[in-house]
Chimera marker file (.cmm) of the C-alpha trace (Angstrom):
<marker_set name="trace">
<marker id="1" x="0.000" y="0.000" z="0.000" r="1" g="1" b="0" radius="0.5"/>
<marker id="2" x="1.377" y="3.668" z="-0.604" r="1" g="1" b="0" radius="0.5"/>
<marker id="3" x="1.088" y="6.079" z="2.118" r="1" g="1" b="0" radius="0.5"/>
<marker id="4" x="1.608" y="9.623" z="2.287" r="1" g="1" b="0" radius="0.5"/>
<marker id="5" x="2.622" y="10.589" z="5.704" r="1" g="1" b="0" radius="0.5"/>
<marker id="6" x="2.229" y="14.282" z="7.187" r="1" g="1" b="0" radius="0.5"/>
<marker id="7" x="2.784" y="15.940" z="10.449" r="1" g="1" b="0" radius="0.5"/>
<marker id="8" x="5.022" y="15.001" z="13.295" r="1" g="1" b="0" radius="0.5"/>
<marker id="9" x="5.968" y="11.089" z="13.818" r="1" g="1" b="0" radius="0.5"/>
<marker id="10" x="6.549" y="11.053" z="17.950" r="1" g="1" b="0" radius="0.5"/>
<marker id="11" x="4.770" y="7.966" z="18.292" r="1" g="1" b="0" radius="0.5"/>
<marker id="12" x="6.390" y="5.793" z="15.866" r="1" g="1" b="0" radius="0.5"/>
<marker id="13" x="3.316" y="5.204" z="13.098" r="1" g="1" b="0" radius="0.5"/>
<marker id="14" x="5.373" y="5.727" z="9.918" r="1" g="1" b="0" radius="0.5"/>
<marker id="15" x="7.399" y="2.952" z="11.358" r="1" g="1" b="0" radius="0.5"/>
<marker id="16" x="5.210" y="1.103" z="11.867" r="1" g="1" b="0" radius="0.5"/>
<marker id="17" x="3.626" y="1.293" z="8.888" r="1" g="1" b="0" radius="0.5"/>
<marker id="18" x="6.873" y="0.474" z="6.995" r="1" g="1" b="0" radius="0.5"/>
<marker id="19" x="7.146" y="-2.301" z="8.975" r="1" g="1" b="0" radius="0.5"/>
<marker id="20" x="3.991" y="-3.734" z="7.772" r="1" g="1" b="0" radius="0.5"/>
<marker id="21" x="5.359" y="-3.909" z="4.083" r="1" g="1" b="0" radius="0.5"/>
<marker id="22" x="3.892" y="-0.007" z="3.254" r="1" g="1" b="0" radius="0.5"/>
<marker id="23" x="6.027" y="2.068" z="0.946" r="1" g="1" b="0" radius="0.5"/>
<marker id="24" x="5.582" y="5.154" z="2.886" r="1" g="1" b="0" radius="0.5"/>
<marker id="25" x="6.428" y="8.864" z="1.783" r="1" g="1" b="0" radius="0.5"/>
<marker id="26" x="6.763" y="11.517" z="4.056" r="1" g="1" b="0" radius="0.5"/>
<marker id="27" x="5.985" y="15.420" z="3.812" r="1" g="1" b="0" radius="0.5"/>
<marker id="28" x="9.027" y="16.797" z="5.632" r="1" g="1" b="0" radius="0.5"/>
<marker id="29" x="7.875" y="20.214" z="5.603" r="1" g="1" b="0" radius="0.5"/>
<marker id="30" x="3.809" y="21.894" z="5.914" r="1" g="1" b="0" radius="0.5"/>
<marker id="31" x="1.847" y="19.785" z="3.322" r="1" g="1" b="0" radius="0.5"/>
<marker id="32" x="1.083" y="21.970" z="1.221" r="1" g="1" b="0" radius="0.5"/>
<marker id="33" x="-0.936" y="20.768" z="-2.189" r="1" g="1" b="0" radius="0.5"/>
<marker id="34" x="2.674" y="21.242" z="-4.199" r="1" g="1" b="0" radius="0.5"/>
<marker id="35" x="4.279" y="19.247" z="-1.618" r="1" g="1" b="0" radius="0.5"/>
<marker id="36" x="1.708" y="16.347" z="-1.477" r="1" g="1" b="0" radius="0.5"/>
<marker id="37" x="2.234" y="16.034" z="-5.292" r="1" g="1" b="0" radius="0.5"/>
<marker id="38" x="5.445" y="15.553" z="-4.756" r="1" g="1" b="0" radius="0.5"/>
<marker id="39" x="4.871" y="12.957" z="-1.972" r="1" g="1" b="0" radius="0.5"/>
<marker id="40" x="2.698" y="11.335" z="-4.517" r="1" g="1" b="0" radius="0.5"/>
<marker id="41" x="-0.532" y="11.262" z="-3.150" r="1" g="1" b="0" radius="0.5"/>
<marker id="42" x="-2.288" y="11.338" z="-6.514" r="1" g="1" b="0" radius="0.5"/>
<marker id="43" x="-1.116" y="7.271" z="-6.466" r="1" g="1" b="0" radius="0.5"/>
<marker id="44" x="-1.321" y="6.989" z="-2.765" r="1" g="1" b="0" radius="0.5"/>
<marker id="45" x="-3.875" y="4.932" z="-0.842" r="1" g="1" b="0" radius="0.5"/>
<marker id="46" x="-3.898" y="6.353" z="2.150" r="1" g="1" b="0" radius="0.5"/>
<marker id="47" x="-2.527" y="9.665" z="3.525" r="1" g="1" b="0" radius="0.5"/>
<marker id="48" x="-1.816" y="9.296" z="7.521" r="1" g="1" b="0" radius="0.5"/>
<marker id="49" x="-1.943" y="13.304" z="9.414" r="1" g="1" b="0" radius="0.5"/>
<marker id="50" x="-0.785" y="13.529" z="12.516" r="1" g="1" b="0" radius="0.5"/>
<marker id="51" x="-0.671" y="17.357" z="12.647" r="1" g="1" b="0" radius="0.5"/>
<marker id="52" x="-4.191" y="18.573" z="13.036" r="1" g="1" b="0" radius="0.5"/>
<marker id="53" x="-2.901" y="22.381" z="12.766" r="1" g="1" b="0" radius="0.5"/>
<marker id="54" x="-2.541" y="20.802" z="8.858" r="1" g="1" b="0" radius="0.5"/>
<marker id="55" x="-5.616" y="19.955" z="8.574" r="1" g="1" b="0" radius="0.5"/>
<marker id="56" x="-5.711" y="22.110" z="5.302" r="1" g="1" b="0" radius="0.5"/>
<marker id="57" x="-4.166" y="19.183" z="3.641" r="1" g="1" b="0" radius="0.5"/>
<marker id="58" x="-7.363" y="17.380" z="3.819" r="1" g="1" b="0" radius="0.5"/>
<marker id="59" x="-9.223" y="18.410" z="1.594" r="1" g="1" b="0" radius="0.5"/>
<marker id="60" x="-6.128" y="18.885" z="-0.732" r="1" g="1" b="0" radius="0.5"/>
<marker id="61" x="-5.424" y="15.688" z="-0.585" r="1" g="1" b="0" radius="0.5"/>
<marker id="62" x="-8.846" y="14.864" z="-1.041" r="1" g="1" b="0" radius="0.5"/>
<marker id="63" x="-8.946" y="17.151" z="-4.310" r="1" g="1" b="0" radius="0.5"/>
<marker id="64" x="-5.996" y="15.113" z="-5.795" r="1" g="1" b="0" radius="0.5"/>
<marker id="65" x="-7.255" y="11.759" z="-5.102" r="1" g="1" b="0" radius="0.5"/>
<marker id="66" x="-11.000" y="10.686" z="-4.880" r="1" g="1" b="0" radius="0.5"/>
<marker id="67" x="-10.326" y="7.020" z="-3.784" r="1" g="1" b="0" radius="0.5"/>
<marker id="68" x="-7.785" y="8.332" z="-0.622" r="1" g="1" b="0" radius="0.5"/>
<marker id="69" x="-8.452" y="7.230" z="2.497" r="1" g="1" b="0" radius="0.5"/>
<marker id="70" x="-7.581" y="9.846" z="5.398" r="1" g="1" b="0" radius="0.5"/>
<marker id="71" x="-6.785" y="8.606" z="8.930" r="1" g="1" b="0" radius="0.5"/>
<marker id="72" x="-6.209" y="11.532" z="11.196" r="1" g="1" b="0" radius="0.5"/>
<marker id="73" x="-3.815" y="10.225" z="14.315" r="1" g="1" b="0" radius="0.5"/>
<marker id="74" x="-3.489" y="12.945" z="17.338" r="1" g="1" b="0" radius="0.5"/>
<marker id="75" x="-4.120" y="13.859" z="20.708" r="1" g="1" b="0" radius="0.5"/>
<marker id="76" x="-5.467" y="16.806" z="19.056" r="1" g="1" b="0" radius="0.5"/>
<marker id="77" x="-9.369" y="17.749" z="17.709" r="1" g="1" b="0" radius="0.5"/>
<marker id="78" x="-9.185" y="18.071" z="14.233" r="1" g="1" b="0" radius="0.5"/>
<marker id="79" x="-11.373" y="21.119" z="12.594" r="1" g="1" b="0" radius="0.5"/>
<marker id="80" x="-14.910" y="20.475" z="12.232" r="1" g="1" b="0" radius="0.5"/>
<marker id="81" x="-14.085" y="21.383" z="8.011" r="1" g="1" b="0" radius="0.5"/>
<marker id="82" x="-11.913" y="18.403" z="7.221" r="1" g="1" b="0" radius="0.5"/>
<marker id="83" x="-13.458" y="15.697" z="9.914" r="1" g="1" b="0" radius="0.5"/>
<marker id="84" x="-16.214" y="14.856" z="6.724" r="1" g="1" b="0" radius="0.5"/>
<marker id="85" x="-13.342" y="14.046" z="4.688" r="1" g="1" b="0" radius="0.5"/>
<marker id="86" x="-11.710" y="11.909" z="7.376" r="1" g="1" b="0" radius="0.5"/>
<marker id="87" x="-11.933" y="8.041" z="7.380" r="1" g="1" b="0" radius="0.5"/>
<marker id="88" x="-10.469" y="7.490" z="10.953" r="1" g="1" b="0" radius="0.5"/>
<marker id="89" x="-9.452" y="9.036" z="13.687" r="1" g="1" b="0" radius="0.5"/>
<marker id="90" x="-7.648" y="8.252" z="16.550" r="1" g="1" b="0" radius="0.5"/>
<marker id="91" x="-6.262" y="9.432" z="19.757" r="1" g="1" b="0" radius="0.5"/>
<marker id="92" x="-2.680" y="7.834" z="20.093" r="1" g="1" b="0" radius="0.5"/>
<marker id="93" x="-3.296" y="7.726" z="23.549" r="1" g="1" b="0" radius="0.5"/>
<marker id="94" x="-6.258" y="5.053" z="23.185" r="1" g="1" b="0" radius="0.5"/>
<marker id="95" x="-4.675" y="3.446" z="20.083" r="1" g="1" b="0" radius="0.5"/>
<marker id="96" x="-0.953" y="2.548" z="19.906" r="1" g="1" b="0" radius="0.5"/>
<marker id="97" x="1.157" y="3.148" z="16.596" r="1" g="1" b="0" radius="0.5"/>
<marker id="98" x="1.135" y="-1.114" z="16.688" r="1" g="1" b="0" radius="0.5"/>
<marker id="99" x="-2.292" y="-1.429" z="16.271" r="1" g="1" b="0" radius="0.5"/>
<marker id="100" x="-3.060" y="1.446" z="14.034" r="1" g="1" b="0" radius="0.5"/>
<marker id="101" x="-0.157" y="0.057" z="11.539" r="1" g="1" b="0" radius="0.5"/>
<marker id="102" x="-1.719" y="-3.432" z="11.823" r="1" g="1" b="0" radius="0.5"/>
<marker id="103" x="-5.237" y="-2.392" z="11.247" r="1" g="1" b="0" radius="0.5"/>
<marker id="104" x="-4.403" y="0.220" z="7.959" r="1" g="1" b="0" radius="0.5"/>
<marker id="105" x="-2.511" y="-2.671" z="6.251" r="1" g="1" b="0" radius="0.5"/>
<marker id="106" x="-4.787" y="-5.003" z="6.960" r="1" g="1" b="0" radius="0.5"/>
<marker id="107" x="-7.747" y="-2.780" z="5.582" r="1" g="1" b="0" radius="0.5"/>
<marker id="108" x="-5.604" y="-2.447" z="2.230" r="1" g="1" b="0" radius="0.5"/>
<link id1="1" id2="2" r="1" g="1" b="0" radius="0.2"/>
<link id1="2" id2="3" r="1" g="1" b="0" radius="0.2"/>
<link id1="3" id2="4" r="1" g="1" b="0" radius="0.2"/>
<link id1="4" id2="5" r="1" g="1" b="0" radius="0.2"/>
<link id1="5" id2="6" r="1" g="1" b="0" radius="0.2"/>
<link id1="6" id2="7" r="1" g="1" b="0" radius="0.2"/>
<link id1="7" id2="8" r="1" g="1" b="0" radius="0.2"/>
<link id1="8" id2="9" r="1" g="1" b="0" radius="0.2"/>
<link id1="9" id2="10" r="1" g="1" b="0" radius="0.2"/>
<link id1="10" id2="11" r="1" g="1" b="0" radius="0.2"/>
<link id1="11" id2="12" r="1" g="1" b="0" radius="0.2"/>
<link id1="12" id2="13" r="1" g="1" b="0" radius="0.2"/>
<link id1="13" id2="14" r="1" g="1" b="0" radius="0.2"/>
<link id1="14" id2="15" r="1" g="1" b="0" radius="0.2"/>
<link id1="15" id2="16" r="1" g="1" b="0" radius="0.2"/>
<link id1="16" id2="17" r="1" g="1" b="0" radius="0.2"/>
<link id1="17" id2="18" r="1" g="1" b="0" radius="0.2"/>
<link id1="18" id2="19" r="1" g="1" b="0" radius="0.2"/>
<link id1="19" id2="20" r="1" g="1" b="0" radius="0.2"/>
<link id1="20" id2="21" r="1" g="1" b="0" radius="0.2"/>
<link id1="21" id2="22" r="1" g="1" b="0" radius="0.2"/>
<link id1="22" id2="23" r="1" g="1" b="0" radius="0.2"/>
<link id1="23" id2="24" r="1" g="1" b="0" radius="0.2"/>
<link id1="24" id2="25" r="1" g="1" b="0" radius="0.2"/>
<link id1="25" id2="26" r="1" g="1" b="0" radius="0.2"/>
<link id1="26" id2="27" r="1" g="1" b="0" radius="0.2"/>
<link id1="27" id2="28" r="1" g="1" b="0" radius="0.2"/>
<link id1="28" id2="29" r="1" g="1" b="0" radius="0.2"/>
<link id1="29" id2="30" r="1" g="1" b="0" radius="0.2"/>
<link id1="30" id2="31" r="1" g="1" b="0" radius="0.2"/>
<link id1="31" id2="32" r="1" g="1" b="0" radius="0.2"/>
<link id1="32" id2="33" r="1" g="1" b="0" radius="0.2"/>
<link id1="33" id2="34" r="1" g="1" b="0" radius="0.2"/>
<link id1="34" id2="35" r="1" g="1" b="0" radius="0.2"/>
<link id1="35" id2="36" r="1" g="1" b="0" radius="0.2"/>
<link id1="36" id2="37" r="1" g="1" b="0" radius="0.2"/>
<link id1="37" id2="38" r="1" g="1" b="0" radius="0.2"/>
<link id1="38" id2="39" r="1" g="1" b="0" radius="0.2"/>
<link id1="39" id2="40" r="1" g="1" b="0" radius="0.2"/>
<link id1="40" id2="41" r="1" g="1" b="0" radius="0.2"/>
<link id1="41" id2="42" r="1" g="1" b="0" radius="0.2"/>
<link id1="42" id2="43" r="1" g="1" b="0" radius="0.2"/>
<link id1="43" id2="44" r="1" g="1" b="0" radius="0.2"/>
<link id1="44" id2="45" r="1" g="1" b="0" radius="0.2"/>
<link id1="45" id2="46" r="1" g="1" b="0" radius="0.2"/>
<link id1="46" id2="47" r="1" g="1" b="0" radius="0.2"/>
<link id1="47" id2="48" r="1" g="1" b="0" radius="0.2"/>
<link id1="48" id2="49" r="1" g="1" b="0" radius="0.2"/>
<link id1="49" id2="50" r="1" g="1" b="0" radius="0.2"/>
<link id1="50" id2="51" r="1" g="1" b="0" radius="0.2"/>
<link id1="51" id2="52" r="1" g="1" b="0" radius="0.2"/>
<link id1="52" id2="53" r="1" g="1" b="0" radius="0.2"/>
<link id1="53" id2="54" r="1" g="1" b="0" radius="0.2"/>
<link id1="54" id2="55" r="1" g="1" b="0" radius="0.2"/>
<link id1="55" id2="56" r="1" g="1" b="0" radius="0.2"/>
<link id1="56" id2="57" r="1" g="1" b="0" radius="0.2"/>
<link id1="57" id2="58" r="1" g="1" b="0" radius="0.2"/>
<link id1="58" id2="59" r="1" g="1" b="0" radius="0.2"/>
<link id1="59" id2="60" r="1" g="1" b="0" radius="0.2"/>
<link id1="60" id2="61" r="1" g="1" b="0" radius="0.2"/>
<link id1="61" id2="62" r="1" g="1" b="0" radius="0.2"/>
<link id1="62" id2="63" r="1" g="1" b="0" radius="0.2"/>
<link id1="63" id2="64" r="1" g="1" b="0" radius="0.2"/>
<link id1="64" id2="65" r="1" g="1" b="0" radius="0.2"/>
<link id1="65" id2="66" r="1" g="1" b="0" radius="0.2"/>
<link id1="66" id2="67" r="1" g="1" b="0" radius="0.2"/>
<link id1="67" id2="68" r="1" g="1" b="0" radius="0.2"/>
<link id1="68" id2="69" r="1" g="1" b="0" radius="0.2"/>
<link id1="69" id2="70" r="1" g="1" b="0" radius="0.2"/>
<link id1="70" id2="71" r="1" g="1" b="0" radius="0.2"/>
<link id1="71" id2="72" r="1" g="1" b="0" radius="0.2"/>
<link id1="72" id2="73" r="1" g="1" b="0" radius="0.2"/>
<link id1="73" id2="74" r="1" g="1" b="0" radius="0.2"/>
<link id1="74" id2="75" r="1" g="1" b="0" radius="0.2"/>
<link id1="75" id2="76" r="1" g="1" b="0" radius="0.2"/>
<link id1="76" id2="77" r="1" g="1" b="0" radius="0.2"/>
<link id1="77" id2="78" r="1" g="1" b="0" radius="0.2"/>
<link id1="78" id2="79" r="1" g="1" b="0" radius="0.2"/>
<link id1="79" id2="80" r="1" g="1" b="0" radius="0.2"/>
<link id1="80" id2="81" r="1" g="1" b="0" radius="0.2"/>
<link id1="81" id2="82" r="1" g="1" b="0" radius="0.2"/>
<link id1="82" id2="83" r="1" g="1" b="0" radius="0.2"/>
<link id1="83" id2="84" r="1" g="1" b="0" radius="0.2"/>
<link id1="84" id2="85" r="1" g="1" b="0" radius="0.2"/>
<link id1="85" id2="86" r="1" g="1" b="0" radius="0.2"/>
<link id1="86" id2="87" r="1" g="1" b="0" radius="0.2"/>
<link id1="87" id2="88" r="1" g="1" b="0" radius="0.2"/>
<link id1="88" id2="89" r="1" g="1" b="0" radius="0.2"/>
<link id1="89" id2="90" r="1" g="1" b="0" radius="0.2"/>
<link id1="90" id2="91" r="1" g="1" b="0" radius="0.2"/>
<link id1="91" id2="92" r="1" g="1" b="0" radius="0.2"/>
<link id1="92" id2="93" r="1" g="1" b="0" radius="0.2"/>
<link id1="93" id2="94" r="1" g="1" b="0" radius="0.2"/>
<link id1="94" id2="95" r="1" g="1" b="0" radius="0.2"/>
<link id1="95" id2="96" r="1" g="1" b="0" radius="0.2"/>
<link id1="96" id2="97" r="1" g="1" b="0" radius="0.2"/>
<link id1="97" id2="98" r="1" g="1" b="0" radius="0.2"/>
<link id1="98" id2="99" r="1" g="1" b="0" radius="0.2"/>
<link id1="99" id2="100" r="1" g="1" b="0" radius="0.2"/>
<link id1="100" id2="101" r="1" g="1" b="0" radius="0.2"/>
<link id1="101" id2="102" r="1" g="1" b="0" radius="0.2"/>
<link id1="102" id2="103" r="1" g="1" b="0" radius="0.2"/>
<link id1="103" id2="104" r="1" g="1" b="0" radius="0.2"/>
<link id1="104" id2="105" r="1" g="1" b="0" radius="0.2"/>
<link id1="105" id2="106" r="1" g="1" b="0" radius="0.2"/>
<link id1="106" id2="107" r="1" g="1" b="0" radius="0.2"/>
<link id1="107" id2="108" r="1" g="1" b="0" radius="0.2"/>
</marker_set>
């Protein structure tokens, strides 16, 4: 599965998620739509957030790719405009990184 990963890692989920078998691309900077592109989230499956103050690149992301899924993973609340677009969301403090990876590869 390709992923498009944005936003902070402290938890370990783009790990994770590589360790799962997941070709995973990260934004290093603010996900902008010219830096998603470049990510390659027109070909990605899933894009993984973990920056809610980014939650701009939602519905970018979104824009680019119809079939995206969007998991959202923060202690944060993510802004009532992109939670429509989200698929999942999850507190890292209820769901660990292990889990999470386990459960997005196995939904692919």
């Amino acid at each position: 599965m390709k992923v498009v990963f944005a936003g902070h890692d402290d938890d370990g989920l783009r790990e994770r998620l590589e360790g799962e078998g997941n070709e995973v691309t990260a934004v290093e900077d603010i996900a902008t739509r010219p830096a998603l592109e470049e990510a390659g989230i027109v070909d990605a499956d899933l894009f993984v957030l973990t920056d809610v103050g980014q939650a701009t690149a939602v519905p970018i992301a979104k824009d680019l790719n119809d079939d995206l899924r969007v998991v959202i993973y923060s202690r944060d609340s993510l802004p009532e405009f992109a939670s429509a677009q989200v698929d999942f969301a999850v507190d890292p403090d209820l769901l660990g990184p292990d889990a999470v990876a386990e459960e997005l590869s196995d939904a692919a």
